[in-house]
C-alpha positions as CSV (number, residue, x, y, z in Angstrom):
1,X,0.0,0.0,0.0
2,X,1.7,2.9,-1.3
3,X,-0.7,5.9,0.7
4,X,0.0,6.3,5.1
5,X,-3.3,7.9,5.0
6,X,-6.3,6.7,3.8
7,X,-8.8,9.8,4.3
8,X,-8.4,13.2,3.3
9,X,-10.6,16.3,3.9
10,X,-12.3,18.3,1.4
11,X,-9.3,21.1,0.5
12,X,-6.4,17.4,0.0
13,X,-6.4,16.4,-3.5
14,X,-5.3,13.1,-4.4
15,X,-2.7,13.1,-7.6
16,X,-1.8,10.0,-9.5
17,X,-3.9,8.3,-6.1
18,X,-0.1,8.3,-4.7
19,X,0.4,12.2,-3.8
20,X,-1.9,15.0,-2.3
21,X,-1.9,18.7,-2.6
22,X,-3.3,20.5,0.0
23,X,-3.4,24.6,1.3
24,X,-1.6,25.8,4.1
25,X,-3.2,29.6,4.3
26,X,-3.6,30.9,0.4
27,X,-0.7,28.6,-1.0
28,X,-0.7,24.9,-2.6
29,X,1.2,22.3,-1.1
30,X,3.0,18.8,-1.8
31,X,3.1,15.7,0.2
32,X,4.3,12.2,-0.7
33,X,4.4,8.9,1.1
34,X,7.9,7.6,0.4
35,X,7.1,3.4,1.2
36,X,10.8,2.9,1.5
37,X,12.4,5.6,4.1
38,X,9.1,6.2,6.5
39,X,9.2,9.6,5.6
40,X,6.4,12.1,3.9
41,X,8.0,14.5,1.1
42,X,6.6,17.8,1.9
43,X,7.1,20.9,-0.4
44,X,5.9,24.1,-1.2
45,X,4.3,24.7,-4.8
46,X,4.4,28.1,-4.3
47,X,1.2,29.3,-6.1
48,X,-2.7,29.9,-5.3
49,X,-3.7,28.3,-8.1
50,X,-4.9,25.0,-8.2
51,X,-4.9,24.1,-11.7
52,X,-1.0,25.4,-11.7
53,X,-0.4,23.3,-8.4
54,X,-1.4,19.9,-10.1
55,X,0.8,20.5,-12.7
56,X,3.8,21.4,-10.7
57,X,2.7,18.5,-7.7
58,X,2.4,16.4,-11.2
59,X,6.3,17.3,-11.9
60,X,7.6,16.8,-8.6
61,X,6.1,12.9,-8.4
62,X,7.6,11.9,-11.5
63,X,10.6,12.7,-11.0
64,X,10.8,11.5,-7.6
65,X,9.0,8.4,-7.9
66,X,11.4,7.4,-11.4
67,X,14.2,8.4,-8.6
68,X,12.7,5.9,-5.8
69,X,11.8,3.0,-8.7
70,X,15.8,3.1,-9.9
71,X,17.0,2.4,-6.0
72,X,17.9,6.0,-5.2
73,X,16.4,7.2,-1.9
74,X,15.0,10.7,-1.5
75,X,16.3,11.9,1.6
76,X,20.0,12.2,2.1
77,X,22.6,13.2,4.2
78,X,24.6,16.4,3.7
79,X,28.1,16.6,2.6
80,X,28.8,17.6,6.6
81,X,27.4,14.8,7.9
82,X,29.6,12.4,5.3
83,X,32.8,14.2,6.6
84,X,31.7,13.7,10.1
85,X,31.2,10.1,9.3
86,X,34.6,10.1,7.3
87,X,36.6,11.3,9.8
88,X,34.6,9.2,12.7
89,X,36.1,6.4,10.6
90,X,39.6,7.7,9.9
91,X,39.9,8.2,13.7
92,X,39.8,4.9,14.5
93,X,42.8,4.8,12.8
94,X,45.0,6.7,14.1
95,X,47.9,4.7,15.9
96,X,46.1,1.3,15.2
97,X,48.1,-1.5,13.8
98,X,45.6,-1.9,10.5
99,X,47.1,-1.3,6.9
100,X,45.3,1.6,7.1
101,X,46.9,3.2,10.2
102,X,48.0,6.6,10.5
103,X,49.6,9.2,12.7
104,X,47.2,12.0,14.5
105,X,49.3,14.5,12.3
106,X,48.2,12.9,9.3
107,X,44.5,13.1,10.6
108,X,44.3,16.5,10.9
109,X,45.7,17.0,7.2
110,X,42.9,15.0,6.2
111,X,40.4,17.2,8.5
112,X,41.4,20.1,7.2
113,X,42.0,19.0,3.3
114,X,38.0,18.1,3.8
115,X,37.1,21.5,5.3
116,X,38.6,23.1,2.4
117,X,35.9,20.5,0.4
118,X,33.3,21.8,2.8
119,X,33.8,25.2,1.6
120,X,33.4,24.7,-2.1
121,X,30.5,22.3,-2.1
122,X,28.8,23.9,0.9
123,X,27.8,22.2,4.0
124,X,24.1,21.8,3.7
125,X,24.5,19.6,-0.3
126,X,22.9,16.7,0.1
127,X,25.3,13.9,-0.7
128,X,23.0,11.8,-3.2
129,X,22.6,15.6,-5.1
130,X,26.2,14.8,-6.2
131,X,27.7,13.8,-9.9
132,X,31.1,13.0,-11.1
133,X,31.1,16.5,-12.6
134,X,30.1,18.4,-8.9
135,X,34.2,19.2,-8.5
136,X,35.1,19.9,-11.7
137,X,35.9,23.4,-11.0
138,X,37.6,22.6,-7.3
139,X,41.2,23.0,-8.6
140,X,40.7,26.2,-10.1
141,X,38.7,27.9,-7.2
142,X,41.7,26.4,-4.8
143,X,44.0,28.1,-7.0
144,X,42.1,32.0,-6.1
145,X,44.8,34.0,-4.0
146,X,43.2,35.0,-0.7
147,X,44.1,37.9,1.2
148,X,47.0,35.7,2.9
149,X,48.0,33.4,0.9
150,X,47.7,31.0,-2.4
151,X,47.4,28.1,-2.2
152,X,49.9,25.6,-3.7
153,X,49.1,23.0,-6.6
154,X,50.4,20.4,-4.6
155,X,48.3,21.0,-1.8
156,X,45.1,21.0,-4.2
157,X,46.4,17.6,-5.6
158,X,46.8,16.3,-2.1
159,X,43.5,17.4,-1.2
160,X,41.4,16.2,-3.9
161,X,43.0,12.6,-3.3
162,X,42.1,13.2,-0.3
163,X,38.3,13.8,-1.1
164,X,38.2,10.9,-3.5
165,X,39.2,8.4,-0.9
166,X,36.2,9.6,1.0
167,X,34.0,9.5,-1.4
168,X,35.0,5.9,-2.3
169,X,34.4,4.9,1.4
170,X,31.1,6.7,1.4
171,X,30.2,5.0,-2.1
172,X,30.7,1.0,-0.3
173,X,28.2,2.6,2.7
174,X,25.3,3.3,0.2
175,X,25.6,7.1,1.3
176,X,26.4,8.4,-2.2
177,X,25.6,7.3,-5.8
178,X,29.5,8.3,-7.5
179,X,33.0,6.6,-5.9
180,X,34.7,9.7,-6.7
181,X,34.8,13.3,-8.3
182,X,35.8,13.8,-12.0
183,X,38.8,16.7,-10.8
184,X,39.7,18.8,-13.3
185,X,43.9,17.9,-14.2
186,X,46.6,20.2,-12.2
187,X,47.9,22.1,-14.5
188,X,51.0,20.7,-15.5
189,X,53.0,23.6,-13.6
190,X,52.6,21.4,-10.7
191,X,55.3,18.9,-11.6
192,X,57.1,17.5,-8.2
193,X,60.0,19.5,-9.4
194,X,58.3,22.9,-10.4
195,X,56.7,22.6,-6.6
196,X,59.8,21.5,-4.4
197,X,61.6,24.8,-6.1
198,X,58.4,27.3,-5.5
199,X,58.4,25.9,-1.8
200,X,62.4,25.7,-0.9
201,X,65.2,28.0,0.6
202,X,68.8,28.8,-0.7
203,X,71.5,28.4,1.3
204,X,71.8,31.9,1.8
205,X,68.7,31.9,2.8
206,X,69.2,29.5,5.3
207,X,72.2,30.9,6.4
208,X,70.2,34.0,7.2
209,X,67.4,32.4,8.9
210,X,69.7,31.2,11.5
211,X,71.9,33.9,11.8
212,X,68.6,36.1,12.1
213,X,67.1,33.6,15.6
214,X,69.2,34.6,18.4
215,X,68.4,38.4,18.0
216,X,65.1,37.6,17.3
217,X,64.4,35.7,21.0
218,X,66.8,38.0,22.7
219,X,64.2,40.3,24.4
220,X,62.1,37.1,24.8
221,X,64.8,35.6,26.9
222,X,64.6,37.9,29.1
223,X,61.5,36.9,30.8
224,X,60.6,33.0,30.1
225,X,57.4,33.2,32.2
226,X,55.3,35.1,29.8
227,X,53.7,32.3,27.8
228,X,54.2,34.6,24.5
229,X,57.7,34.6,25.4
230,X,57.6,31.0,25.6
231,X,56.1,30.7,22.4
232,X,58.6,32.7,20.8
233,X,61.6,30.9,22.2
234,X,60.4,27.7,21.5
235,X,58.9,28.4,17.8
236,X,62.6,29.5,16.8
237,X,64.8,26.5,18.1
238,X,62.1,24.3,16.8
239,X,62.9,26.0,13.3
240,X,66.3,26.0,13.9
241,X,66.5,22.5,14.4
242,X,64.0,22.1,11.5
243,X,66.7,23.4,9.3
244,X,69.4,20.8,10.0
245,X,67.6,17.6,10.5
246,X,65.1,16.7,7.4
247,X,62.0,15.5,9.9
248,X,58.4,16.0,8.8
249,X,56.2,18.0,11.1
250,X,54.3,15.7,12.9
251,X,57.5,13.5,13.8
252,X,59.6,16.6,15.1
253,X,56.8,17.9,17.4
254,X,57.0,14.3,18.9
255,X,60.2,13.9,19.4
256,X,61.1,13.2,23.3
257,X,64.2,13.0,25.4
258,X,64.2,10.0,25.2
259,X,64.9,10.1,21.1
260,X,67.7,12.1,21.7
261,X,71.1,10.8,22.0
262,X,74.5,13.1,22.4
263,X,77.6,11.6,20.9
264,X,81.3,12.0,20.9
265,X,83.3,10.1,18.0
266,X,86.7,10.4,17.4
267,X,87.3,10.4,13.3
268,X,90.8,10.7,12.2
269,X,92.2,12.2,15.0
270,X,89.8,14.7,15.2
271,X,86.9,14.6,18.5
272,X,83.6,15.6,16.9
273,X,80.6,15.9,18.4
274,X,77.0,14.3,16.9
275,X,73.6,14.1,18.1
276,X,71.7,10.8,17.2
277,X,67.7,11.4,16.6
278,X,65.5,8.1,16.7
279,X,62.5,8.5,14.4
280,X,59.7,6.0,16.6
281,X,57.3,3.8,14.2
282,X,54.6,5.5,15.9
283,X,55.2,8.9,15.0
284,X,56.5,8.1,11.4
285,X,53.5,8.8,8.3
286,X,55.2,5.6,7.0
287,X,54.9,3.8,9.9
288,X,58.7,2.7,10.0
289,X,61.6,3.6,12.5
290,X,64.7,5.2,11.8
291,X,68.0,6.9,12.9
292,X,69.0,10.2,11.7
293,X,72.8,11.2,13.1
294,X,73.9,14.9,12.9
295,X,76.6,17.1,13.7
296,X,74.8,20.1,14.6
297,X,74.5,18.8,18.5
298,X,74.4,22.7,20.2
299,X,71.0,22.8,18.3
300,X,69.6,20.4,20.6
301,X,72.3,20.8,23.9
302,X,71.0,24.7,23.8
303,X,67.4,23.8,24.1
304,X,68.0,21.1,26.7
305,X,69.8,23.4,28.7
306,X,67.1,26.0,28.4
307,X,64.4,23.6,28.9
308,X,65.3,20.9,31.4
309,X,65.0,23.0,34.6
310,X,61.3,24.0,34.2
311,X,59.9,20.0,33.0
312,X,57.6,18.8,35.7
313,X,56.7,15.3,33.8
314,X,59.0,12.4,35.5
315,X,60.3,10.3,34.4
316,X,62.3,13.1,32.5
317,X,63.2,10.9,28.8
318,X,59.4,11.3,28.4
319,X,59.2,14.7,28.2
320,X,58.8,16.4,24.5
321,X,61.8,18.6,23.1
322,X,59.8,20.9,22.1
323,X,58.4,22.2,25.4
324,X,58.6,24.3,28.3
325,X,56.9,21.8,30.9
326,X,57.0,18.5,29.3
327,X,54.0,18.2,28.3
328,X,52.7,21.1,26.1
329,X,54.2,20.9,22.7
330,X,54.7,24.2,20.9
331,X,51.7,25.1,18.4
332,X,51.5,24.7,14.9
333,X,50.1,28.1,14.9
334,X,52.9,29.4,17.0
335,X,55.7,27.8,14.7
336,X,54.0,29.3,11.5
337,X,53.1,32.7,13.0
338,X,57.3,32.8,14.5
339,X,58.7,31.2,10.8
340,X,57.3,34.5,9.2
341,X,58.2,36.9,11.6
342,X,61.8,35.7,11.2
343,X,61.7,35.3,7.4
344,X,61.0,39.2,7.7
345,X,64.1,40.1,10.1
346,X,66.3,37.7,8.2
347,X,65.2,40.0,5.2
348,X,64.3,37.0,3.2
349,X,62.4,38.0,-0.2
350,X,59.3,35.0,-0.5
351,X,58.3,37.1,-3.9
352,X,56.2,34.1,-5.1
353,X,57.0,31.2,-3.6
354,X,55.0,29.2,-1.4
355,X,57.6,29.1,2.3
356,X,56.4,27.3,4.9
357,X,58.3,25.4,7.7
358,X,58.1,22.3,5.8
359,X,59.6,23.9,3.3
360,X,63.4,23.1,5.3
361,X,62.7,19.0,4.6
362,X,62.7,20.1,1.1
363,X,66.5,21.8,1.8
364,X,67.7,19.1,3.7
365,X,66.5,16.5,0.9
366,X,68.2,18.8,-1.9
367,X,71.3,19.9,0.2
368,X,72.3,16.3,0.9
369,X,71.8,15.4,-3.1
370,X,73.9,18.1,-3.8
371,X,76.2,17.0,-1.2
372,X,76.9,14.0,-3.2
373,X,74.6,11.8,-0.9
374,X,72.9,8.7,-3.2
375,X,69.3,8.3,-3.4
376,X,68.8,5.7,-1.5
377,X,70.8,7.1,1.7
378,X,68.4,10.3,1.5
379,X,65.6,8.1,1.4
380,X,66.6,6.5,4.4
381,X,67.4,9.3,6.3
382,X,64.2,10.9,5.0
383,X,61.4,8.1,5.9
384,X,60.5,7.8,2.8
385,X,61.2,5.9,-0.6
386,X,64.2,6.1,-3.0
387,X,61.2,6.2,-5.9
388,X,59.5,9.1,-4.6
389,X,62.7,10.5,-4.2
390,X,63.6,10.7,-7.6
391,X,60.5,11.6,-8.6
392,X,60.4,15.1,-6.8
393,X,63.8,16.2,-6.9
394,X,65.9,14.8,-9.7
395,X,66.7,18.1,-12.0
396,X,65.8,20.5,-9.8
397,X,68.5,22.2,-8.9
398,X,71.3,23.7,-11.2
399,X,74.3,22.8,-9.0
400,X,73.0,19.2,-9.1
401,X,72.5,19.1,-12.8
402,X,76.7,20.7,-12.6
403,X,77.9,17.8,-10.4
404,X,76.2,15.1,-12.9
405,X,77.6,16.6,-16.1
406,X,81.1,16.9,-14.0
407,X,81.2,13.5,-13.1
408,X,83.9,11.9,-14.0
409,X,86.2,15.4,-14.8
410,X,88.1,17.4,-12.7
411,X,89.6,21.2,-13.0
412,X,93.2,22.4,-13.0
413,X,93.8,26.4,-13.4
414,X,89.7,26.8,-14.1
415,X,90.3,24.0,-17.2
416,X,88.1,21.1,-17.4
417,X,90.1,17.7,-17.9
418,X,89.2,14.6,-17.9
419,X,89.9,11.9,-15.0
């Protein structure tokens, strides 16, 4: 039986003897009995008219009753409510020991790639109103400077993978009709190489940046119980170190004491001084430990020194580096609001390019290349593969594409001879 209700009074009018119209004040209006979800359809026909209602209720049943007799339901859930569901799902993730397991850093990339999504479609869209062709346009309104920034290509790639993996998840629980968005291609300036040089320092630039810290926190030293102070302090060693060691974001904010090793080696005669960081499996994207060994060991004996006497966590090896206490990591928003501040006093000229704090893993990655470091041993000291990194930064960077063509060759009063 396709009807709830089987009377009507004198102003419902039955249509097709499946759907009524009916007034509410001066103005015709729609109801349907949906069989399938329990629910009436209810809408406004938006006229006085009765002869103009039937033919609009008429509309409105045929196409939702060829909708309902295909499998599609009526009702749906908005594009908010699949992200909530999304990221209900992704949470269980986090730290779990599932192929699909991931570190909380990497969850709040995916939260915020999908609020970006939010913005475009708008929150309210019902999910099942979506087509392959919904996000054709999402690169290109991505790409729109705003009043702080643009975004990168990358970052619009990233995310719309991102989006896609959703939608397949939401496609298997029956909550939309498409496993994915049709994205419009990147443009093909967002080649791995064209966006590791728009996001990357010089050495000079690097150079500056540190020289440019201790003046920087030298008024903030003077007072470490102001929390701004704090904020300061810590934001510049943690780019500091950021700039010598190659980590991603998420597995430098986690590093603890207890990662940290101090060395002394002696190496042809010579005493030098290394600090060892261990990389846990838990806080690494890929899921893997490793060891990266430096020389730069004040880096990290500064901040210990400046640190240690205020942690209140015990046992002490479990207290984060990055932190006054212990316990409280430095902020992402502090790190990035500090990284500018000091790209300005260093006098660094950002013209186009897209700097960020990440953007010292891209340095470290292209500084040990140039350094005459193989693939492979950057990939291991990177977490990542030897694949992806020859993918991103082979040719990008004339002094590599110099040592390459001098392989082999050597130079004697500014000649080039051969080996």
């Amino acid at each position: 039986m396709s009807l709830k209700k089987k009377t009507f009074n004198e102003e419902e009018i039955l249509i097709y003897d499946e759907a009524v119209i009916y007034k509410r004040g001066d103005i015709w209006q729609f109801r349907y009995w949906l069989v399938k979800e329990r629910r009436y359809v209810r809408l406004s026909l938006k006229t006085k008219n009765q002869v103009s209602a039937i033919e609009t209720a008429k509309k409105h049943f045929v196409k939702i009753k060829s909708e309902t007799d295909s499998g599609k339901t009526y009702y749906s859930k908005t594009a908010k409510d699949g992200v909530l569901m999304y990221l209900e799902y992704r949470k269980g993730h986090i730290d779990s020991r599932t192929t699909k397991s991931i570190v909380k850093g990497r969850y709040g990339t995916i939260r915020a790639h999908l609020e970006h999504w939010l913005d475009f479609i708008e929150r309210d869209t019902k999910l099942k109103e979506l087509d392959r062709d919904s996000c054709a346009n999402y690169a290109k309104d991505r790409e729109k400077p705003s009043a702080t920034k643009t975004t990168a290509l990358s970052t619009i790639a990233n995310e719309q993978s991102t989006i896609n993996s959703m939608m397949k998840w939401l496609h298997k629980k029956g909550e939309v009709y498409i496993d994915g968005f049709d994205f419009e291609t990147i443009s093909i300036r967002n080649t791995p190489e064209e966006a590791v040089r728009r996001s990357s320092f010089t050495d000079e630039e690097v150079w500056a940046f540190r020289l440019a810290i201790p003046k920087y926190i030298e008024e903030a030293m003077k007072d470490l119980n102001d929390l701004e102070n704090k904020a300061r302090v810590l934001s510049a060693h943690y780019l500091l170190i950021a700039s010598i060691c190659g980590l991603r974001t998420g597995e430098q904010k986690q590093l603890k004491w207890k990662d940290i090793t101090f060395q002394n080696q002696t190496i042809k005669d010579e005493q030098i001084d290394f600090v060892k960081i261990s990389v846990r499996k838990e806080t690494s994207k890929v899921r893997k430990p490793r060891v990266v060994k430096l020389r730069d060991k004040e880096y990290f004996d500064n901040l210990f020194k400046l640190t240690t006497p205020t942690h209140t966590k015990k046992p002490f090896a479990e207290n984060f580096v990055f932190s006054f206490n212990g316990i409280n990591v430095v902020s992402q928003r502090a790190v990035t609001h500090h990284f500018k501040k000091i790209l300005e006093a260093a006098e660094i000229d950002v013209g186009k390019r897209n700097l960020v704090p990440y953007s010292f893993r891209h340095y470290f990655i292209t500084n040990r290349i140039k350094a005459g470091l193989s693939y492979k041993d950057v990939a291991d000291m990177c977490g990542t593969s030897r694949t992806q990194i020859e993918k991103t930064y082979y040719h990008i960077d004339e002094d590599i594409l110099t040592t390459q063509a001098m392989a082999g060759y050597y130079t004697i009063d500014g000649m080039i001879v051969p080996k």
